[in-house]
SELUM-768107 format. One record per atom (N, C-alpha, C): residue in three letters; x, y, z. Coordinates in Angstrom, 2 decimals, always signed. Atoms other than C-alpha are relative to their C-alpha. Last residue first. Example, Ala and Ser with C-alpha at 12.3 -4.5 7.8 and 13.67 -1.06 7.14 Angstrom:
% residues 2
{"SER"; {-0.82; -1.19; -0.06}}
{"SER"; {+13.67; -1.06; +7.14}}
{"SER"; {-0.77; +1.09; +0.73}}
{"ALA"; {+0.89; -1.19; +0.00}}
{"ALA"; {+12.30; -4.50; +7.80}}
{"ALA"; {+0.90; +1.20; +0.00}}
//
This chain:
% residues 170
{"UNK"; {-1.21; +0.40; -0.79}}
{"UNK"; {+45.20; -16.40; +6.25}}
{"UNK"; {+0.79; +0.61; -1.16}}
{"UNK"; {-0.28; -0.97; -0.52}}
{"UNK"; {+41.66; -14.87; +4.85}}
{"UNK"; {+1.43; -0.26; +1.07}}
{"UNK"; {+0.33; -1.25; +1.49}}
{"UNK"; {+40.29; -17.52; +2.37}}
{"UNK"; {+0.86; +1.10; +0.79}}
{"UNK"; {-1.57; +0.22; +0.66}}
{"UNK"; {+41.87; -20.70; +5.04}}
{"UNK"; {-0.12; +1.17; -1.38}}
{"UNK"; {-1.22; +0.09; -1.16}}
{"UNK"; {+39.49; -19.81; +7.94}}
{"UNK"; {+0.95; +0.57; -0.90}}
{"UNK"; {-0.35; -1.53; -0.24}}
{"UNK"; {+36.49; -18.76; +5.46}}
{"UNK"; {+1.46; -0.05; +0.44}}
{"UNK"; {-0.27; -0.39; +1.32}}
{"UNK"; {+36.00; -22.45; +4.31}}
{"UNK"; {+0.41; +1.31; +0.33}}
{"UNK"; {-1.64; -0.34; -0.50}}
{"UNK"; {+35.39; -23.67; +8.15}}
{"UNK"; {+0.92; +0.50; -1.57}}
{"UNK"; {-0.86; +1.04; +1.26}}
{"UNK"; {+32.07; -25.24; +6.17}}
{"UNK"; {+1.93; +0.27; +0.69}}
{"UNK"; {-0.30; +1.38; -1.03}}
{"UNK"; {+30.42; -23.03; +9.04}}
{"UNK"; {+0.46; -1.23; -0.31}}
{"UNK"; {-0.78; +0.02; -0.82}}
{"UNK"; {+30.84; -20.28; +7.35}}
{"UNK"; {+0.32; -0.84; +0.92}}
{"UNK"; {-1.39; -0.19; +0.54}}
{"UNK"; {+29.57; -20.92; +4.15}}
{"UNK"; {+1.01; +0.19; +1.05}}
{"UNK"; {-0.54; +1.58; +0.62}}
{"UNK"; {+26.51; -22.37; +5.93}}
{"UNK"; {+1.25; +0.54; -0.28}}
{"UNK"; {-0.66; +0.77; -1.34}}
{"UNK"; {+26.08; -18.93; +7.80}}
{"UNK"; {+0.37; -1.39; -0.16}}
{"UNK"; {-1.38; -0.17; -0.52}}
{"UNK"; {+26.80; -16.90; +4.43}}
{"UNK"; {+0.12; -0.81; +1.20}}
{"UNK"; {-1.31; +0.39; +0.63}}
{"UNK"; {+23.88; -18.82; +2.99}}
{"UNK"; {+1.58; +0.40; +0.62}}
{"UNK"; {-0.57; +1.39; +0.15}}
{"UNK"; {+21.53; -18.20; +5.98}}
{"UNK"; {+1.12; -0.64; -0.76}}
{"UNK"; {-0.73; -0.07; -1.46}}
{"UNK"; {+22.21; -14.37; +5.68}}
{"UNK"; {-0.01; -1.89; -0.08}}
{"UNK"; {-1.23; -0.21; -0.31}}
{"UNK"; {+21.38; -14.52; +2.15}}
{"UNK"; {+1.09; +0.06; +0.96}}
{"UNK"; {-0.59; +1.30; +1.04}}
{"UNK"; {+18.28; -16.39; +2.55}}
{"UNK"; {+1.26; +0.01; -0.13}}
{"UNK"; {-0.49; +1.17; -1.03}}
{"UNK"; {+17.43; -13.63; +5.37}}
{"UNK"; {+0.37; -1.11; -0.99}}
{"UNK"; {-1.02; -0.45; -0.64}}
{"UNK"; {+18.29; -10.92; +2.48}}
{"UNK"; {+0.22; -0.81; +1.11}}
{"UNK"; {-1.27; +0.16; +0.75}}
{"UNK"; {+16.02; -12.24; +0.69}}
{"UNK"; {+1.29; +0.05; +0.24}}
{"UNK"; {-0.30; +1.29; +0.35}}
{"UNK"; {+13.38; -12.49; +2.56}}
{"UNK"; {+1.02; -0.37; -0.41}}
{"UNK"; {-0.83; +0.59; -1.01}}
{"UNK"; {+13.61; -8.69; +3.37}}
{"UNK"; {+0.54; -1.81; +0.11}}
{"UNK"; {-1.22; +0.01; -0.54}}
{"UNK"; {+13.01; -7.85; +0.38}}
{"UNK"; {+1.16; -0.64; +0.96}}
{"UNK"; {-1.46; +0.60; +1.16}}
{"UNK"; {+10.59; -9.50; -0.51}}
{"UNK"; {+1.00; -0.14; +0.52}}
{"UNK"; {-0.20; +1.86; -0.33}}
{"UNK"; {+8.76; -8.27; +2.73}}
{"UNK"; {+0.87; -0.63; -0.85}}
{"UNK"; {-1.27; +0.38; -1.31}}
{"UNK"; {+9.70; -4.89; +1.64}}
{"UNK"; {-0.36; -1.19; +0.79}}
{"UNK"; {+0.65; -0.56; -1.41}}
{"UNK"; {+7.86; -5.23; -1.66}}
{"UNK"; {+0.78; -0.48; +0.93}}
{"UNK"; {-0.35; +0.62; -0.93}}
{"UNK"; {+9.68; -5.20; -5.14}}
{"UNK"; {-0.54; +0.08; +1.58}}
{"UNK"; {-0.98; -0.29; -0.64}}
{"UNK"; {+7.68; -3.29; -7.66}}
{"UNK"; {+0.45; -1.04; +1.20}}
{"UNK"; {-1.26; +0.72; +0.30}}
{"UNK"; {+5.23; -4.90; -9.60}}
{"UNK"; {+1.24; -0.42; +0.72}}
{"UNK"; {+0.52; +1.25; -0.38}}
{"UNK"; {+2.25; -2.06; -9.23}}
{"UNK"; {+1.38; -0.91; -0.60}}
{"UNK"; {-0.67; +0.34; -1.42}}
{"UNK"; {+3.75; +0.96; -9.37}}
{"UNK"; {+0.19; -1.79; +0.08}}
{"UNK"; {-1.48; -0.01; +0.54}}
{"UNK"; {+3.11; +1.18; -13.81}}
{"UNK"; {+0.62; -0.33; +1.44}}
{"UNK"; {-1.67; -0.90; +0.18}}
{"UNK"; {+0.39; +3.41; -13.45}}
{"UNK"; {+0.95; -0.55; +0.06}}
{"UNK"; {-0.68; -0.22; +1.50}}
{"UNK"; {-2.38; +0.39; -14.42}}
{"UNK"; {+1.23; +0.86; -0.10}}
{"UNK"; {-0.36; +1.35; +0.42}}
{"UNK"; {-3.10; -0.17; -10.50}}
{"UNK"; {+1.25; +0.11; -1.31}}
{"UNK"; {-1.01; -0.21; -1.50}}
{"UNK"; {-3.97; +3.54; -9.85}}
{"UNK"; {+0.90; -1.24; -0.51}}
{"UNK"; {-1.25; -1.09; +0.53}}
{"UNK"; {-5.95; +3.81; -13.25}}
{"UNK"; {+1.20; -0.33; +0.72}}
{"UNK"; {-0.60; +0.61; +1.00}}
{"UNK"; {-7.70; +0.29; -12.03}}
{"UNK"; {+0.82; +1.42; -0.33}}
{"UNK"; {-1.20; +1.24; +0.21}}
{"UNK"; {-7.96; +1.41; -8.65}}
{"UNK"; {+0.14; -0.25; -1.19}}
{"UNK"; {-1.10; -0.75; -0.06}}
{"UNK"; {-9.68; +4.91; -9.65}}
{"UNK"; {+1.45; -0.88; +0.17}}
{"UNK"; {-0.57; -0.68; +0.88}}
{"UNK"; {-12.30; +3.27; -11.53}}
{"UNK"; {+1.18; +0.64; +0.35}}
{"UNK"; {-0.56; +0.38; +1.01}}
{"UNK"; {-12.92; +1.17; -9.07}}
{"UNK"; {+0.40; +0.72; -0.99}}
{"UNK"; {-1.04; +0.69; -0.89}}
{"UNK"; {-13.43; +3.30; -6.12}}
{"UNK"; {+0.66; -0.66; -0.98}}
{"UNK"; {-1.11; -0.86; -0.37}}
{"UNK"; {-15.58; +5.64; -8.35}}
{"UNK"; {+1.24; -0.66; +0.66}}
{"UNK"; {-1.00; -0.39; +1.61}}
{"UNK"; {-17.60; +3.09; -9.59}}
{"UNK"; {+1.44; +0.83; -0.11}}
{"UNK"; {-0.44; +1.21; +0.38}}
{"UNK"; {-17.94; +1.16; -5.75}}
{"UNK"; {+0.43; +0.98; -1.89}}
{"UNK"; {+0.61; +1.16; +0.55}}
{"UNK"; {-19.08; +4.44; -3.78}}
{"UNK"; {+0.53; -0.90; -1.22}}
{"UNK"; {-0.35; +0.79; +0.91}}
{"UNK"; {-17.08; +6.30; -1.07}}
{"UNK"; {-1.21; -0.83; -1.17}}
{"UNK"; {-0.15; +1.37; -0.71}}
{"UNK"; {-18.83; +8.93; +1.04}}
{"UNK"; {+0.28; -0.81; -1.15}}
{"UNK"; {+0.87; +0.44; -0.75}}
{"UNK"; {-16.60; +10.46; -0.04}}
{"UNK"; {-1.58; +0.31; +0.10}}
{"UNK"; {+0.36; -0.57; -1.04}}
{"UNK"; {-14.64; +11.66; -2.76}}
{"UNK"; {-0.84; -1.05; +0.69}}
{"UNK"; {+1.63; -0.43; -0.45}}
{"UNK"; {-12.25; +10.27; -4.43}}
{"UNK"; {-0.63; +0.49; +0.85}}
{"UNK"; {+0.29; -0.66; -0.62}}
{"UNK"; {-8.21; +11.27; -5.55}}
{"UNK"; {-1.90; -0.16; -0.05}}
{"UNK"; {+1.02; -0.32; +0.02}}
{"UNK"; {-5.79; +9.27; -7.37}}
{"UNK"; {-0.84; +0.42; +1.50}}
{"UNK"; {-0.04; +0.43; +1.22}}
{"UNK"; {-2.14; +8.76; -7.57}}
{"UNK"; {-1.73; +0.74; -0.71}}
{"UNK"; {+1.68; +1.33; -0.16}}
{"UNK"; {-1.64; +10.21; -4.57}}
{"UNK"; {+0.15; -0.08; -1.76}}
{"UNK"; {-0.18; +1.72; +0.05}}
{"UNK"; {+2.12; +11.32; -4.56}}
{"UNK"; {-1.05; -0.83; -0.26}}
{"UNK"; {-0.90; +1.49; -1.27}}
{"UNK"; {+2.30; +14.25; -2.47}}
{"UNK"; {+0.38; -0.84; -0.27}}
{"UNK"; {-1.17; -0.81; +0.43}}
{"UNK"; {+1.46; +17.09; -5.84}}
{"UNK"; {+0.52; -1.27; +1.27}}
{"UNK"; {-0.28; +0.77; +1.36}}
{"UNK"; {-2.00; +14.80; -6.10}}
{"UNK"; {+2.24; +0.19; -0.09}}
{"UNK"; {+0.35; +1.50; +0.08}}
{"UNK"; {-2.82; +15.78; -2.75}}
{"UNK"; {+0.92; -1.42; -0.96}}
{"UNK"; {-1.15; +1.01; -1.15}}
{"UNK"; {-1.92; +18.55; -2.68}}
{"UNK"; {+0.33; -0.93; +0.14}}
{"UNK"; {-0.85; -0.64; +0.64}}
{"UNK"; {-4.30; +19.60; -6.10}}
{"UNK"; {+1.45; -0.73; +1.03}}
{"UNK"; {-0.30; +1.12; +1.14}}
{"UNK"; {-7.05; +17.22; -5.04}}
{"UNK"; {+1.41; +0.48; -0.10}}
{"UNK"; {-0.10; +1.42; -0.17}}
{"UNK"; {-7.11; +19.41; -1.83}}
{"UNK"; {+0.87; -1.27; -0.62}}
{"UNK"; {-1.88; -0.07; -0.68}}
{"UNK"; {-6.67; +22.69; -3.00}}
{"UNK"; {+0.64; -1.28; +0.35}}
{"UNK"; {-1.04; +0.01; +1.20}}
{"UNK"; {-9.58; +21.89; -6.03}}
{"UNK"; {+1.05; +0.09; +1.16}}
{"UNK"; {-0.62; -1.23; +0.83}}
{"UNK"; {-11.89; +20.52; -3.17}}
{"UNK"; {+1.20; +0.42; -0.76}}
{"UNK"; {-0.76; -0.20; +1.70}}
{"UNK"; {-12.47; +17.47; -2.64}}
{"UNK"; {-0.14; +0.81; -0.34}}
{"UNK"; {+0.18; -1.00; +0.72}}
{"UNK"; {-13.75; +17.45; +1.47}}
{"UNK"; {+0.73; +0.20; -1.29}}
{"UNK"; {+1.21; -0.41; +0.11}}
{"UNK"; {-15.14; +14.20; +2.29}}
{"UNK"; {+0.17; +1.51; -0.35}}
{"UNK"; {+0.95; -0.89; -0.57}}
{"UNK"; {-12.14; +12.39; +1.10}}
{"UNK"; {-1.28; +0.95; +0.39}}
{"UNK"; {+1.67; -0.36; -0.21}}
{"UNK"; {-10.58; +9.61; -0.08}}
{"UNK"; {+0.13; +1.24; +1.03}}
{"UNK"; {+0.96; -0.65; -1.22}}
{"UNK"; {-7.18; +9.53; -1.35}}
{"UNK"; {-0.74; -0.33; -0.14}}
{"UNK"; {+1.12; -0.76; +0.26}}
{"UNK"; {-5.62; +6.85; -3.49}}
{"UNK"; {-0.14; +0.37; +1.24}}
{"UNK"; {+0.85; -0.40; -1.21}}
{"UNK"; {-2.06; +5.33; -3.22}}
{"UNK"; {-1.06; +0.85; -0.33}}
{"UNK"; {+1.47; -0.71; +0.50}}
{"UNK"; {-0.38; +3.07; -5.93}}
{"UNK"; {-0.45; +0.33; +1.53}}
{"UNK"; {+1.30; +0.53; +0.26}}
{"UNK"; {+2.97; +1.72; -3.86}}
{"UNK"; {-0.84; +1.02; -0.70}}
{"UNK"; {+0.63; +0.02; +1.57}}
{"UNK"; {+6.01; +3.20; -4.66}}
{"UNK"; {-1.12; -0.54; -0.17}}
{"UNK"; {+0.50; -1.57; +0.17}}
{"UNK"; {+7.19; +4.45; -1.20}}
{"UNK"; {-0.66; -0.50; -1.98}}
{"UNK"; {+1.71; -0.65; -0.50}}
{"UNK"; {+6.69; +0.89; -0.17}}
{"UNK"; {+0.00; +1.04; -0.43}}
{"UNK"; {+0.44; +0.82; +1.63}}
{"UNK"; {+10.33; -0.62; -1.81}}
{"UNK"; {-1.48; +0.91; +0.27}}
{"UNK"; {-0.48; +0.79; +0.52}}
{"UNK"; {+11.97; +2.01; +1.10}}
{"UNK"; {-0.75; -0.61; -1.22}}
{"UNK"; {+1.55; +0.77; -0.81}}
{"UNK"; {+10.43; +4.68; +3.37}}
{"UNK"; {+0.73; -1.60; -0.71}}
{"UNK"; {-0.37; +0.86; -1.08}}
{"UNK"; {+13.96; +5.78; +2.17}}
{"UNK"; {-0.62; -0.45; +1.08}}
{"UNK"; {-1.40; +1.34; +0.26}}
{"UNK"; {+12.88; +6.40; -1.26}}
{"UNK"; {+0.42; -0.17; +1.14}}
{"UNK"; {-1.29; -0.23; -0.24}}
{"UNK"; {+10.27; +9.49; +0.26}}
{"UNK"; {+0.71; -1.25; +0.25}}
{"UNK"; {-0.59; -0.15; +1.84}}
{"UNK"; {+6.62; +8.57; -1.71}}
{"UNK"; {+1.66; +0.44; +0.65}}
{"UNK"; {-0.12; +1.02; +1.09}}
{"UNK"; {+5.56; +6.89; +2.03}}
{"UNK"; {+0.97; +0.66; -1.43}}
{"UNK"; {-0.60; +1.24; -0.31}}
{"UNK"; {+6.37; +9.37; +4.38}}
{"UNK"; {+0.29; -1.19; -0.83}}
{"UNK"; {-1.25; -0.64; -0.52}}
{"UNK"; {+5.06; +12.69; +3.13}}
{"UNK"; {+1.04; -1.61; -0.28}}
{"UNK"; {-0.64; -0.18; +1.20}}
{"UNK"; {+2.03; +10.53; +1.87}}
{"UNK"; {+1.53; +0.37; +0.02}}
{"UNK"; {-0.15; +1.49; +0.35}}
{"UNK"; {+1.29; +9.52; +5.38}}
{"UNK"; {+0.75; +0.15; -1.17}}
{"UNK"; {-1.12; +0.73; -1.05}}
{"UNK"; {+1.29; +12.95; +6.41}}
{"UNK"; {+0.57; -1.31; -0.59}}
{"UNK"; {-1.38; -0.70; +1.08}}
{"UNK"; {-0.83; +14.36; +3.20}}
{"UNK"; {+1.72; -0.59; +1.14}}
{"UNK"; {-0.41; +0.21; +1.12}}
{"UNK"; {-3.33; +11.34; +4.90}}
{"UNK"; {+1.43; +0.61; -1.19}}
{"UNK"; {+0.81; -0.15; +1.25}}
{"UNK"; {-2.80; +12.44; +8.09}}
{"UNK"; {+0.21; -0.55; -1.25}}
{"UNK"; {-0.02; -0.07; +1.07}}
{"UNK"; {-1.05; +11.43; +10.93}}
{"UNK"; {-1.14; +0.30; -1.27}}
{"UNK"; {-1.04; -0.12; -0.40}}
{"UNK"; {-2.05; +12.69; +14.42}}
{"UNK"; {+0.61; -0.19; -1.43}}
{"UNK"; {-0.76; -0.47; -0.84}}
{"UNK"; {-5.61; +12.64; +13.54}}
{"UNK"; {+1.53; -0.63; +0.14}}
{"UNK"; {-0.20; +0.79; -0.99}}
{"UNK"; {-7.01; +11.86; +10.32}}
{"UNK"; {+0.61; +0.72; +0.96}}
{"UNK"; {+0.10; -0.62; -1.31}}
{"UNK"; {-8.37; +13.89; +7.26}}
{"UNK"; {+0.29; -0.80; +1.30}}
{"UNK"; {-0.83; -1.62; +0.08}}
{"UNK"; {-7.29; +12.98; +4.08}}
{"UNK"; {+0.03; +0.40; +1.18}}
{"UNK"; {+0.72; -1.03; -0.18}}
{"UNK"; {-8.43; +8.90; +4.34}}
{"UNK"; {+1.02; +1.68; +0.33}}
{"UNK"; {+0.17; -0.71; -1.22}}
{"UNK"; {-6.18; +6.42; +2.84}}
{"UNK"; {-0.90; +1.00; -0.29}}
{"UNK"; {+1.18; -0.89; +0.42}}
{"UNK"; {-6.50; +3.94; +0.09}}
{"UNK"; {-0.13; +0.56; +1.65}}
{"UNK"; {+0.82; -0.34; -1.89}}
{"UNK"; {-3.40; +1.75; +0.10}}
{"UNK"; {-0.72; +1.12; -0.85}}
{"UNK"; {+0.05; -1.52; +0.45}}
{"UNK"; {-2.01; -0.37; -3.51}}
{"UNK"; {-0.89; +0.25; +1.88}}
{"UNK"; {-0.09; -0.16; +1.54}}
{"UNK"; {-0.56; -3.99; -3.91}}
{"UNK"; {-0.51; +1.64; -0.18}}
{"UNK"; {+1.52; +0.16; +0.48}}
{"UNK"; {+0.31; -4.85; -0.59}}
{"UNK"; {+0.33; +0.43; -1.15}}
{"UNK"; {-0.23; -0.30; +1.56}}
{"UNK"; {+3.69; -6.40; +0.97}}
{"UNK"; {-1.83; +0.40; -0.38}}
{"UNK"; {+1.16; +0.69; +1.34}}
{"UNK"; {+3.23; -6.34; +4.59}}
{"UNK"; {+0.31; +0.12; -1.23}}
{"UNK"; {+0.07; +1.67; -0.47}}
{"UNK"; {+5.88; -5.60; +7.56}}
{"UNK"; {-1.01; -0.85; -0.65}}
{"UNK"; {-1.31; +0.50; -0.24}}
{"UNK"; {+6.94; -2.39; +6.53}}
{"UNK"; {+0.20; -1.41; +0.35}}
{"UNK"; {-0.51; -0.03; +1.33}}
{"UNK"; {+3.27; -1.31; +5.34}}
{"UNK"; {+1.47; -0.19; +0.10}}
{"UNK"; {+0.29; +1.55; +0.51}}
{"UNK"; {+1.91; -2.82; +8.70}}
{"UNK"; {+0.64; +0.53; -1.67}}
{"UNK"; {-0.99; +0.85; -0.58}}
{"UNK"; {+4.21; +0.25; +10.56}}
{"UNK"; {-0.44; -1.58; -0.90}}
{"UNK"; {-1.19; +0.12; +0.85}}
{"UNK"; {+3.00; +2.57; +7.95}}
{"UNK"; {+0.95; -0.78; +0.69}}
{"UNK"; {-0.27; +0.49; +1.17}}
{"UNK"; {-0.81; +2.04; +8.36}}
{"UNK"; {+1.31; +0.08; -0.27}}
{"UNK"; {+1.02; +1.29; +0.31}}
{"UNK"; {-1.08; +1.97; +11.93}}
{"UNK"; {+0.44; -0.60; -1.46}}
{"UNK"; {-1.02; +0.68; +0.05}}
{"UNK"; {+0.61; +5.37; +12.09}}
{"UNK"; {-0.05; -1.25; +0.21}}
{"UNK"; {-1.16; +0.13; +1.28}}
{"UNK"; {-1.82; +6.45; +9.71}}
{"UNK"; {+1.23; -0.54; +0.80}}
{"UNK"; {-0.38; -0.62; -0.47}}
{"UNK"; {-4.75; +5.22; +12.28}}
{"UNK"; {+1.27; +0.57; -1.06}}
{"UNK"; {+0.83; -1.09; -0.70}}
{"UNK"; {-7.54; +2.97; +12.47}}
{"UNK"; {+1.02; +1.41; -0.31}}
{"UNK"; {-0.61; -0.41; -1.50}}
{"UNK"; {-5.94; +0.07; +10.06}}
{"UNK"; {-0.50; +1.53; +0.30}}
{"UNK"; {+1.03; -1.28; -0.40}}
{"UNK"; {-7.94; -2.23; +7.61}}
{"UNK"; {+1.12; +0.53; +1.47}}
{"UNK"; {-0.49; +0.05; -1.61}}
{"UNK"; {-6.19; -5.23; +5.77}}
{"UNK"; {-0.92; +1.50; -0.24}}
{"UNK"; {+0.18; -1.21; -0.27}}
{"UNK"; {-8.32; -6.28; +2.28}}
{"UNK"; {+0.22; -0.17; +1.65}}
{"UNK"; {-1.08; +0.41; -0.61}}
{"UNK"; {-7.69; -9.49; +0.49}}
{"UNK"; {+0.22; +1.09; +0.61}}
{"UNK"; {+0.49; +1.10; -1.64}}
{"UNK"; {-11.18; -10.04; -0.78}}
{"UNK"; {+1.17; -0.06; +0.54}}
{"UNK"; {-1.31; +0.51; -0.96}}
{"UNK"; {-11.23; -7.71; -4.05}}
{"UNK"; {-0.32; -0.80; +1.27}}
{"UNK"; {-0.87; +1.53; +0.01}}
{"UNK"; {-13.88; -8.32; -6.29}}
{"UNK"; {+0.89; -0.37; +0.70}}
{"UNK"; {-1.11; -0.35; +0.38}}
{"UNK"; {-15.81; -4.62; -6.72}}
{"UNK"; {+0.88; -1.46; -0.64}}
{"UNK"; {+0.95; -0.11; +1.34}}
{"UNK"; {-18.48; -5.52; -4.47}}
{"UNK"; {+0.56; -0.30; -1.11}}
{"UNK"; {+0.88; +1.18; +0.40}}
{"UNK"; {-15.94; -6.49; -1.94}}
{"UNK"; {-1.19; -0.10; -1.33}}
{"UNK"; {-0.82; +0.99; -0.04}}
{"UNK"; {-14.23; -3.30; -2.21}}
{"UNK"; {-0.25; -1.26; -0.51}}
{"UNK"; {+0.04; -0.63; +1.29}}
{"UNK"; {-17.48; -1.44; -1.67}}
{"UNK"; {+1.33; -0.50; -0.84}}
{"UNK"; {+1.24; +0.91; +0.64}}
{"UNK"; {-18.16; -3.71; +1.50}}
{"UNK"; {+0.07; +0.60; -1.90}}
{"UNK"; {+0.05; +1.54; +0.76}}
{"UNK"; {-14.71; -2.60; +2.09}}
{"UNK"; {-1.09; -0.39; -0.33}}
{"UNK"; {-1.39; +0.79; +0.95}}
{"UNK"; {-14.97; +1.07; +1.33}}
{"UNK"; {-0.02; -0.81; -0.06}}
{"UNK"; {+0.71; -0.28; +1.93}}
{"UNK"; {-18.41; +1.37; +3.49}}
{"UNK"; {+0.78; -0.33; -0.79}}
{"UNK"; {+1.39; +0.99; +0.23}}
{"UNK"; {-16.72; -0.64; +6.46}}
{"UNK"; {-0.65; +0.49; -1.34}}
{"UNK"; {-0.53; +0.60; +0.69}}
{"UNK"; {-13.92; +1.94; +6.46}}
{"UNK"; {-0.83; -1.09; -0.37}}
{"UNK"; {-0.11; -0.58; +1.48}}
{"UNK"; {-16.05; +4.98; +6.37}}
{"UNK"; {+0.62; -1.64; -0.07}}
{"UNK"; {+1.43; -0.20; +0.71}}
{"UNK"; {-18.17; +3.31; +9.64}}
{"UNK"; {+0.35; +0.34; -1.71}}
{"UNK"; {-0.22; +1.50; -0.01}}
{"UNK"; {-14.47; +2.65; +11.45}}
{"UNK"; {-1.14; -0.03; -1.29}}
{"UNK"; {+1.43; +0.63; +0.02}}
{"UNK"; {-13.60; +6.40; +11.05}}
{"UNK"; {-0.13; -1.54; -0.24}}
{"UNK"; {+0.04; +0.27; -1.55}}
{"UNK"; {-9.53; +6.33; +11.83}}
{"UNK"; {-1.69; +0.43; +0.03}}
{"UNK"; {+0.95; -0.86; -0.08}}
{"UNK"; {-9.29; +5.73; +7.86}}
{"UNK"; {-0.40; +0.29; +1.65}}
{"UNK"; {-0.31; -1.10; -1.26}}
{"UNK"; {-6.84; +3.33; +6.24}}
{"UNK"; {-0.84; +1.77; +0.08}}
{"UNK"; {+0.70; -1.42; -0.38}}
{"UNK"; {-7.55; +0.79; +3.99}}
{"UNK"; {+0.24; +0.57; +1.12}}
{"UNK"; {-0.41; -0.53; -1.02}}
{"UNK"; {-4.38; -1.32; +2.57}}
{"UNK"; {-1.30; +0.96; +0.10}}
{"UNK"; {+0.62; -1.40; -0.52}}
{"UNK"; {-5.32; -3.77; -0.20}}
{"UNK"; {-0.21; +0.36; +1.34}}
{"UNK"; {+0.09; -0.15; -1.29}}
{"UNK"; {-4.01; -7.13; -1.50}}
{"UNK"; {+0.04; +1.84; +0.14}}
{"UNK"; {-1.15; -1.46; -0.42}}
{"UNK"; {-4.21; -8.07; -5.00}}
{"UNK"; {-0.47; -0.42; +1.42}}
{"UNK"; {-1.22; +0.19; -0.59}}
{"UNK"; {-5.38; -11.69; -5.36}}
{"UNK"; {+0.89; +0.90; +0.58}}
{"UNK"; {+0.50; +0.53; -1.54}}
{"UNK"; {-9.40; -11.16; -5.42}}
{"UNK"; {+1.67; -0.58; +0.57}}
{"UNK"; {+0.11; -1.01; -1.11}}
{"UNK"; {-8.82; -8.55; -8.11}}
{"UNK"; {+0.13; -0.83; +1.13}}
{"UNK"; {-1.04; -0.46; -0.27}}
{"UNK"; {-7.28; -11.03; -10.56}}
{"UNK"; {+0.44; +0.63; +1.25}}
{"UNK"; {-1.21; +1.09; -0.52}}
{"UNK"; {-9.63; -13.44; -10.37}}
{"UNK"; {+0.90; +0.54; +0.63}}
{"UNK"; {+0.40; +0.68; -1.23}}
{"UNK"; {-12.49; -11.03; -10.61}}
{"UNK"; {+1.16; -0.91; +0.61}}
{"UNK"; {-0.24; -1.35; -0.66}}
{"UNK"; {-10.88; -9.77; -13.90}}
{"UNK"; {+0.21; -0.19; +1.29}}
{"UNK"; {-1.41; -0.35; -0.25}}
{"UNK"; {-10.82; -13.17; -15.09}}
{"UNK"; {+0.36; +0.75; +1.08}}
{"UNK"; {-0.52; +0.21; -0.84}}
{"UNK"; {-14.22; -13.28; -14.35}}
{"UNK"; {+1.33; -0.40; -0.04}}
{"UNK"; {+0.29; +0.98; +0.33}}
{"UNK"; {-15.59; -10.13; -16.54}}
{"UNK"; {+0.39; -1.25; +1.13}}
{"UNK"; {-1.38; +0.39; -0.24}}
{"UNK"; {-16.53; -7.39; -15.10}}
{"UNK"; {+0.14; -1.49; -0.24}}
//
């Protein structure tokens, strides 16, 4: 890899989510291998979709099997437009069971891509760069968003406090 590449990877930002602590530790050290270094970690899927409203990332790598949310859970949530700019993130499964029903659900939710466990670094990469390359990556993230919209709120509160409104609406 060359070190461009390396450059690039170490600016994305990456969502793991896995309520095993031991899988997520393998991923990031496999991560890290890899190049990335901007890597959040949450125990739980509803973990991961409250920091994906209040983070901008560049792609999440959830686990299939979790309690209370699940990975096809999570998915549910995320790829439905009024999750908001986030339902378009790149999302890879992991799992320890890949079987064809699996991949197949999986894939039909929204995942972009689909490894198996226990994770290792070719497979992880190879599936981020496809994942990456689909075209999500770019998209407006709901932090953006929201920035924007406080910029806009500040502007209307200058404009209003210019006493300029009084004499627009008499």
């Amino acid at each position: 890899m060359s070190d461009h590449s390396n450059t690039a990877l170490r600016d994305l930002r990456l969502l793991i989510v896995d309520d095993n602590q031991y899988a997520r530790s393998l991923a990031i050290a496999n991560l890290k291998q890899i190049g990335f270094h901007n890597i959040d970690e949450a125990d739980s899927g509803a973990e991961a979709l409250l920091r994906l409203h209040s983070n901008a990332y560049d792609a999440l790598i959830v686990d299939w099997y979790m309690p209370e949310i699940s990975g096809a859970g999570m998915l549910g949530v995320i790829r439905d437009r009024r999750f908001g700019p986030a339902h378009t993130i790149p999302v890879i499964v992991m799992s320890a069971y890949r079987n064809r029903e699996n991949i197949e659900r999986a894939l039909h939710l929204g995942a972009d891509q689909v490894v198996a466990k226990p994770i290792n670094a070719t497979d992880l990469e190879t599936a981020l760069r496809q994942s990456l390359q689909s075209g999500r990556v770019g998209q407006q993230s709901m932090s953006d968003i929201l920035k924007k919209v406080r910029q806009e709120d500040d502007l209307d509160d200058r404009f209003m406090d210019d006493d300029l409104i009084d004499t627009a609406f008499i």
